[in-house]
N, C-alpha and C positions, 0 to 999 in steps of 0.2 A: 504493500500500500504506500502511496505519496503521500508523504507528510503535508502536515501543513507549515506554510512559512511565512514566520511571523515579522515583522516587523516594530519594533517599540520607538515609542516617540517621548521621551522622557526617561532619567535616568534619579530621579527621586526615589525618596520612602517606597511606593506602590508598586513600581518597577520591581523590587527585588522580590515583593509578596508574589507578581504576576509569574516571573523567571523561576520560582520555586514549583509555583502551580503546574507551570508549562513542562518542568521535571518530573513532576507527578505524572504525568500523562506525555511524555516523550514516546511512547508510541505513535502518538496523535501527531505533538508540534518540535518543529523547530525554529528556534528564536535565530534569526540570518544575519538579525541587521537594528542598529539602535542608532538616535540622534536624540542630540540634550541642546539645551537654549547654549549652555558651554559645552563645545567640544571635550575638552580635558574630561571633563565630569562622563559624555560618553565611554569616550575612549579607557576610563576607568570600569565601568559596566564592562565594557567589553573583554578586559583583561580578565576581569574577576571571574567570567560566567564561561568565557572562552566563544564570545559569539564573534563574528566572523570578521562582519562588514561595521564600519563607521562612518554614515552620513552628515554631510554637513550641515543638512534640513532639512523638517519634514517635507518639504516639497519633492525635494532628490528621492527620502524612502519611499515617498508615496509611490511615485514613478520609476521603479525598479521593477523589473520583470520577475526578479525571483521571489518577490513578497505576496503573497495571497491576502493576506489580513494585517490592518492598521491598530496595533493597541494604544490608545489616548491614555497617557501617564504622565500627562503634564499637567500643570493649574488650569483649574476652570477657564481661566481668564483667557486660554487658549484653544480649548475646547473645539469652536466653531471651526478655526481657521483651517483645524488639520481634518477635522470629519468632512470638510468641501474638499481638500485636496485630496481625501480619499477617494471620494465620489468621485469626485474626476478625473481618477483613475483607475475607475470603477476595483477598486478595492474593499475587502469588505471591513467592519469596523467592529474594535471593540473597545468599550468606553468606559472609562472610569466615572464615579458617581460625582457631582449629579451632573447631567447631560448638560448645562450650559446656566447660565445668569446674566444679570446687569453690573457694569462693569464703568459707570459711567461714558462710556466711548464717544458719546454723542456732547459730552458738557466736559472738554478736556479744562476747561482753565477751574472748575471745583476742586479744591483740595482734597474735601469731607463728603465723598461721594455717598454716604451713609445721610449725608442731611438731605438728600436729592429725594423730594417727592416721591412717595415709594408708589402713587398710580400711575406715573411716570414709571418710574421699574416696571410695573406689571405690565404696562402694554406693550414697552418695549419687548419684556420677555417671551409676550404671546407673537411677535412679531417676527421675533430669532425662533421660534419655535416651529411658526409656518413655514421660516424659511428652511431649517433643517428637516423638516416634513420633506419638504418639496423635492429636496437636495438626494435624499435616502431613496423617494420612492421611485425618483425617474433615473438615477442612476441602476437600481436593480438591486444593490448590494443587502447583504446582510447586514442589520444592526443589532448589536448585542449588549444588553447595558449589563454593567459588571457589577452590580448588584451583589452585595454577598450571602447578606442578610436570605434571601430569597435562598439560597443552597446551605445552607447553614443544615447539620442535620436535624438539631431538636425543632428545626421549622419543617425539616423536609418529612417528619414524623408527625407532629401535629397537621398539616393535612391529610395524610390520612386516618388521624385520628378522628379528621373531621367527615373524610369520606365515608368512613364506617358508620359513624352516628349517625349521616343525613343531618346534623341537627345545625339551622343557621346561629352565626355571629350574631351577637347582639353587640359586645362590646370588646375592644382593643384599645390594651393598653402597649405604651415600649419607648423604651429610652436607648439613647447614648450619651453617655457623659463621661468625663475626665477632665484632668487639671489643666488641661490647654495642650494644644497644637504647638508641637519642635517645628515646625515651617514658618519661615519668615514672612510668606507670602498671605497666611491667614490671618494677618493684624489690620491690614486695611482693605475697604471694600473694592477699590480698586482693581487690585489686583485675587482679592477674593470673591467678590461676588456677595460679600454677605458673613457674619460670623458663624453662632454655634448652630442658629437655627437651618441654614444650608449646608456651610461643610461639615455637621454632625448629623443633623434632623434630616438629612437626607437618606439617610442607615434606615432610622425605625419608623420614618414618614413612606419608604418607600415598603417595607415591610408589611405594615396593615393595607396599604394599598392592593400590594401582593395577594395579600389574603384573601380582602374583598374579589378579589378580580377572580383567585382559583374559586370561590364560591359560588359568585355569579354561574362562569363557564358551569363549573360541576354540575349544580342544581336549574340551573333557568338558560345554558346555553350561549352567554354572554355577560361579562365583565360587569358586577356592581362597582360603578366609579363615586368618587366625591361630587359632593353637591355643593357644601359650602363650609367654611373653615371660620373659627373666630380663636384668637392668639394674642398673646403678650410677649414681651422682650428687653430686656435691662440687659445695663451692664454695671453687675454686682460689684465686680472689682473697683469702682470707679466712686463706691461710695465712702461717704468723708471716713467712717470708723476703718475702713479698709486701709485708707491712706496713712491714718494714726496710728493703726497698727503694727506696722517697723516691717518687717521681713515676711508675709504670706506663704504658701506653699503650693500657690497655684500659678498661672501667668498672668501678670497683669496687665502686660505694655499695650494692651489693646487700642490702635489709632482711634477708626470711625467704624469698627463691630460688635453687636451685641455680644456679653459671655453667656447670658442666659434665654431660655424659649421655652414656653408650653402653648401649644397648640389643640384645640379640639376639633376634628374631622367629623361631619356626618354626611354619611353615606345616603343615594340614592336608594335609597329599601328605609331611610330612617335610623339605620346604625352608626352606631359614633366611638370614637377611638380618640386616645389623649394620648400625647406625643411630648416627651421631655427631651432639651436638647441641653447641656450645659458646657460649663468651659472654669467649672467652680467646684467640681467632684471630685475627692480626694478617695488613694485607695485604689488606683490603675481605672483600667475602663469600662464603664459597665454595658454591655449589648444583653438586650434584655426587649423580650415580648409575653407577654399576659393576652389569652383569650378567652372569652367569656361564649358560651354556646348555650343553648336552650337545656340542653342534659350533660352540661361540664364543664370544666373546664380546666387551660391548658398553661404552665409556665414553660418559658422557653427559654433558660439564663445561659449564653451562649460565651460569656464572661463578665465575671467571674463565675465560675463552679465549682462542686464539690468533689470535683473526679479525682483530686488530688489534694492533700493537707500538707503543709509544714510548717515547723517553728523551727527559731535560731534567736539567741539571745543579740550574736551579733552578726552585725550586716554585713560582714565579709566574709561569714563561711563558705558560701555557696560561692563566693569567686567571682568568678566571669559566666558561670551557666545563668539561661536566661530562665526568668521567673516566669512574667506576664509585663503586657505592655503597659507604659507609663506608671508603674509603680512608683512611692517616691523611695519607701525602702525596701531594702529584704529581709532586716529584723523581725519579731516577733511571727505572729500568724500569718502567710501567705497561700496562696493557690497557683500554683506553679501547674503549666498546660503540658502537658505532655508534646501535643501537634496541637499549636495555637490554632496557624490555618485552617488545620481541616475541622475541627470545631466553628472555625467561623464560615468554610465553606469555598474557599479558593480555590482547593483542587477540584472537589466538585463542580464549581462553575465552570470552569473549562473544560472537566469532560463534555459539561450537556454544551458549551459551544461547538468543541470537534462534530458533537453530533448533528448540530446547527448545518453542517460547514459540510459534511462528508455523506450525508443520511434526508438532508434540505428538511430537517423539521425545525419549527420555528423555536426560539429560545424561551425556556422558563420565563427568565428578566429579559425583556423586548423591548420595542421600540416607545411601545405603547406607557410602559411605565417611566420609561424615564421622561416622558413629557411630561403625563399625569402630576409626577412627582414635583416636578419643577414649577407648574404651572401652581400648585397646590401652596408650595414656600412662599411665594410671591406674592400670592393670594393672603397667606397668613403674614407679609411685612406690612401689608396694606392695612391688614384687619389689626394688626398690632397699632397700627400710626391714627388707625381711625378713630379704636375701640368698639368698633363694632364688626356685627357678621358679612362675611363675603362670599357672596352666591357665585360659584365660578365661571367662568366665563366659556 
């Protein structure tokens, strides 16, 4: 069988999660070819993993004949530019969460793109949405949103906990949080798109979505989507007692984005789901989903868990082995992941892509959610700025 060959476009954090995944399943893929906003930083990928080729832009990978598939592992902020170079090179795509934002591009002399009229953000983002609509379906290609959450196994088990039952969702619940974001790029909206409510809330906002949607199909045929979202947004860090405080144990440098988000989703059926997003949780990172069904219901703590216990008085027993992500110690009680990934779902995502790709069945995480999804945040900056509810568009 002919592999598949991959092409990476980013040499970040996500990159190394995707290159592991793609390990997992090397019967499927091979990674050919990587480019980074800095060469060096490529070319560093490249040494480490032993891939082959070094481009000097994603326009060059796009347009390589040995590449099958474009994977998006750059900052949002760049998102658009490379899924159009895919398309037009009729390449297929796979995308890091969430599929796209506002970025101020249109109001370059705003410093505080975070004070920029967030119904202003919403239409624009409805407007990048159609255009990458447009872009995806007249090119042909496949789009895969990289959704982890969605292959995660204790999610990939409660669906069919929920199959067996027949019995509909009433309510969802599910968070990401942790003490803040190691990337530079997620302190101002500019180059982010948004704080904890997009580049976290994008995990467990895409998650209940997910569900809704296998429910719908399962039971009626077709996708229960969001109807309308009402949401808040601080930024905790930034309050006076925070300031007084001397030394925190979270990040605080935050420019112009929220650290904290809760969001309420209700569903076309009338079901509703509360979404935590933070950038203020100590204690590593929590992924986590709650579902509420007519006859059960289901927890799905994807981390931390109990699969594994340990203590240590001191924080340098354990050395250099990894624990779990963002912890701030290793002292006392920890939960140390055996295969972090595959608890969250990495390897598995990429099998059902190969299958995407080799088999033409359509993806788990699709095209479909990573709009929803985005369209859904943007919805809930609005509702956050308004204070009141927003019926989506």
């Amino acid at each position: 069988m002919n592999k598949i060959r991959v092409g990476i476009v980013g040499a970040g954090f996500v990159s190394h999660i995707h290159i592991a995944a793609y390990r997992e399943n090397r019967e499927f893929f091979k990674v050919v070819g990587v480019c980074a906003a800095h060469r060096e930083n490529a070319e560093r990928l490249a040494r480490q993993y032993g891939i082959e080729r070094v481009f000097d832009n994603f326009e060059q990978l796009s347009s390589c004949r040995d590449i099958d598939v474009v994977d998006v592992c750059v900052p949002t902020s760049v998102h658009d530019d490379v899924i159009f170079a895919a398309c037009e090179n009729k390449k297929h795509i796979i995308c890091e969460k969430p599929l796209t934002g506002y970025f101020g591009e249109d109001r370059p002399e705003i410093d505080c793109v975070g004070d920029i009229d967030k119904e202003h953000m919403y239409r624009k983002v409805l407007e990048k949405l159609a255009k990458i609509d447009e872009a995806v379906r007249s090119s042909g290609v496949k789009f895969m949103y990289a959704e982890n959450f969605v292959y995660a196994p204790a999610v990939t088990k409660a669906k069919r906990l929920i199959a067996a039952s027949k019995a509909p969702i009433l309510e969802l619940r599910a968070e990401e949080s942790h003490s803040g974001s190691h990337a530079s790029y997620s302190r101002r909206w500019r180059t982010a798109g948004g704080g904890s409510l997009l580049r976290m809330g994008s995990h467990p906002i895409g998650a209940v979505i997910h569900m809704k949607h296998f429910e719908g199909k399962l039971f009626y045929g077709k996708p229960i989507r969001v109807r309308s979202v009402f949401a808040e947004t601080a930024s905790l860090t930034k309050l006076e007692s925070v300031k007084r405080f001397g030394k925190p144990s979270m990040v605080t440098d935050w420019y112009d984005v929220e650290d904290w988000s809760c969001a309420v989703l209700t569903f076309e059926d009338g079901s509703k789901a509360i979404v935590i997003s933070n950038d203020v949780s100590l204690g590593g990172v929590k992924n986590l989903l709650q579902i509420n069904t007519v006859n059960g219901m289901i927890y799905c703590n994807m981390t931390p868990n109990n699969m594994m216990l340990a203590y240590t008085p001191n924080p340098d027993t354990w050395k250099d082995e990894y624990i779990a992500e963002k912890i701030e110690t290793k002292a006392g009680w920890t939960f140390p992941s055996p295969d972090e990934d595959w608890v969250r779902g990495y390897p598995q995502e990429m099998r059902d892509f190969a299958k995407c790709l080799l088999e033409g069945k359509e993806p788990e995480s699709d095209f479909e959610l990573a709009k929803e999804t985005v369209k859904v945040i943007y919805a809930a900056y609005l509702s956050a700025q308004k204070g009141e509810r927003i019926e989506l568009l």
